[in-house]
N, C-alpha and C positions, 0 to 999 in steps of 0.2 A: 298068836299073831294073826291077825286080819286077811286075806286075800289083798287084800288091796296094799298093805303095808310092805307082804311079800312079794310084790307084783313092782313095786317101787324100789324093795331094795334091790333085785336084779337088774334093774334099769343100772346105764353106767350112769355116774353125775355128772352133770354137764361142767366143761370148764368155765369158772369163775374169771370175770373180766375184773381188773383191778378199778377203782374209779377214776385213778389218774388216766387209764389207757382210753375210759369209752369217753371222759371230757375232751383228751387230745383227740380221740376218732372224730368225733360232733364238731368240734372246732374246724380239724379238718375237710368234714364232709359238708361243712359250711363255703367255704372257702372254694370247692373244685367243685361244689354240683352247680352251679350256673354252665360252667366250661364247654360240657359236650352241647348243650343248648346255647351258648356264643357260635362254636360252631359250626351247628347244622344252620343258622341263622347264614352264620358267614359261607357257605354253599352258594347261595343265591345271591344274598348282598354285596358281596365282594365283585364278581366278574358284571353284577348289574352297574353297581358304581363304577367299574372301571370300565366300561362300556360311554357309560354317560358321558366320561371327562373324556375319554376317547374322541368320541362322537360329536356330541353336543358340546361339549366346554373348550373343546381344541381342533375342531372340525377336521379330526380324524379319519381312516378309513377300518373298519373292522378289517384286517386282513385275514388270511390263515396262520400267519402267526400270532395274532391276537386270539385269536378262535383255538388255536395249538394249549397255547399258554395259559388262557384260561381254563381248558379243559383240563390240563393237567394240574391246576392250583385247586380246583373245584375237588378234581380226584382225590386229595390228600386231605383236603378241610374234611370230606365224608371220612378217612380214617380217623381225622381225629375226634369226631365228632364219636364211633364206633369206640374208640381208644379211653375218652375219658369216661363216656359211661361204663365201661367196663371197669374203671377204678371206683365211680363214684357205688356202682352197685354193689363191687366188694367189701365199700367202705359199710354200707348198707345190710352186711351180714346175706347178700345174693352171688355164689360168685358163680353162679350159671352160665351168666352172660360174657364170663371170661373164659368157660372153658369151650363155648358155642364160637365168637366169637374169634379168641387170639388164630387157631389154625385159619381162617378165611383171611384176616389181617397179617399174617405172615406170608402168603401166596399174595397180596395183594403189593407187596413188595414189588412183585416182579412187573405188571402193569405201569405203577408210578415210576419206575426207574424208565419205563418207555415210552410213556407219556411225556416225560420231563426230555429225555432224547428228543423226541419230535419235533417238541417246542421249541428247544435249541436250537435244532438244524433249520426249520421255520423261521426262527428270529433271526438265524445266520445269513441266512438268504436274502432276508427280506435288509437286513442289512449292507448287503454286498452290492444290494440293489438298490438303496437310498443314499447311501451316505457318500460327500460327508453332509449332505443337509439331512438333517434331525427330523424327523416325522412325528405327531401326537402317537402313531399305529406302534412304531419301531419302540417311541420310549415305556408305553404302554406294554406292547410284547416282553421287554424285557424286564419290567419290574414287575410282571407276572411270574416268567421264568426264575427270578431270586428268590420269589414269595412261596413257590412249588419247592424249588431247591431245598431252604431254609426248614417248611414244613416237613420236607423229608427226613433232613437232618433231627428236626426238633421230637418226630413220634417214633423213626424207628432207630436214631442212635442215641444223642445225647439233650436233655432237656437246656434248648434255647431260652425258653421263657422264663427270664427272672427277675422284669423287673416289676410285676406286681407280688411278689409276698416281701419282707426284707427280710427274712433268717436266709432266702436262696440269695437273694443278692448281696447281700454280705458275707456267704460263704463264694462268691465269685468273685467279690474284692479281696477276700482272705488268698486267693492261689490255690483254692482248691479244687477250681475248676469246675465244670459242669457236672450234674450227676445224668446216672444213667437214666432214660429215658422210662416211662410206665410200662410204654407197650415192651418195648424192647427187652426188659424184667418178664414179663409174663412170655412173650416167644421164645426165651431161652429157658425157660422154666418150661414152656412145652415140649421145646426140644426134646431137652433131658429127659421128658420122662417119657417122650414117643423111642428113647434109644432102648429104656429100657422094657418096653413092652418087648 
């Protein structure tokens, strides 16, 4: 036997992907790798457009709660934008970026939970202060506020987003409910296994 032929059989063999599983992987890593790049996109465009309509289209005023709201909505698009390439790399056979990553995105929990606070009590005020006439600023702060909420909801408990695939949106009209979220799988997968170090 060769050097080389002994040198190969010691190696272990690597595990065999079936072809069904790497067609569904590619299928899928079709589908979500745009995602974290919607996102980090929607960072900037989001609070710029809602600025504009703010601003310019309903001769609104930036207030601190617009300023609250948006910062806390901006905050969470960056998790998601962190959240889905962390799926799309694992889909990618890298899952570096998940084990770098999920510990900073589970700490960062605690920031959007007080950001979103902020924004609230900002938009409460500035409510308590306007109404009941309606302001571009008031309606603006508060559909930031939902939009922060919602995203918090959507990366770190249960995946809101269903209605662009239909096998999710038909498992929503079935009663089954929403599934667990990506990141929120990989944080509790961290957990576990930081209990048992």
């Amino acid at each position: 036997m060769s050097a080389r032929n002994s040198l190969n059989s010691s190696e272990p063999e690597p595990r065999s992907v079936p072809a069904s599983e790497l067609a569904r992987r590619e299928v899928l890593l079709k589908r979500l790798k745009p995602y974290w790049k919607m996102e980090a996109v929607n960072v900037l465009s989001i609070p710029f457009f809602a600025w504009i309509l703010i601003r310019v289209c309903f001769g609104g005023q930036i207030t601190i709660a617009v300023i609250a709201s948006t910062v806390a909505t901006a905050f969470l698009l960056v998790v998601g934008t962190f959240a889905w390439k962390m799926v799309v790399d694992r889909l990618e056979g890298n899952p570096a970026s998940e084990k770098t990553w999920t510990p900073w995105l589970d700490l960062a929990r605690w920031p959007a939970i007080l950001l979103i606070m902020i924004a609230l009590i900002a938009t409460a005020a500035e409510a308590l202060s306007t109404l009941p006439r309606n302001s571009a600023s008031l309606i603006g702060a508060s559909l930031l506020c939902v939009l922060a909420i919602l995203e918090f909801v959507n990366y770190y408990h249960v995946q809101l987003q269903h209605f662009d695939h239909a096998e999710d949106f038909q498992r929503l009209l079935s009663g089954k409910g929403f599934r667990e979220s990506h990141l929120s799988k990989s944080i509790r997968t961290y957990r576990q296994r930081s209990r048992k170090v």
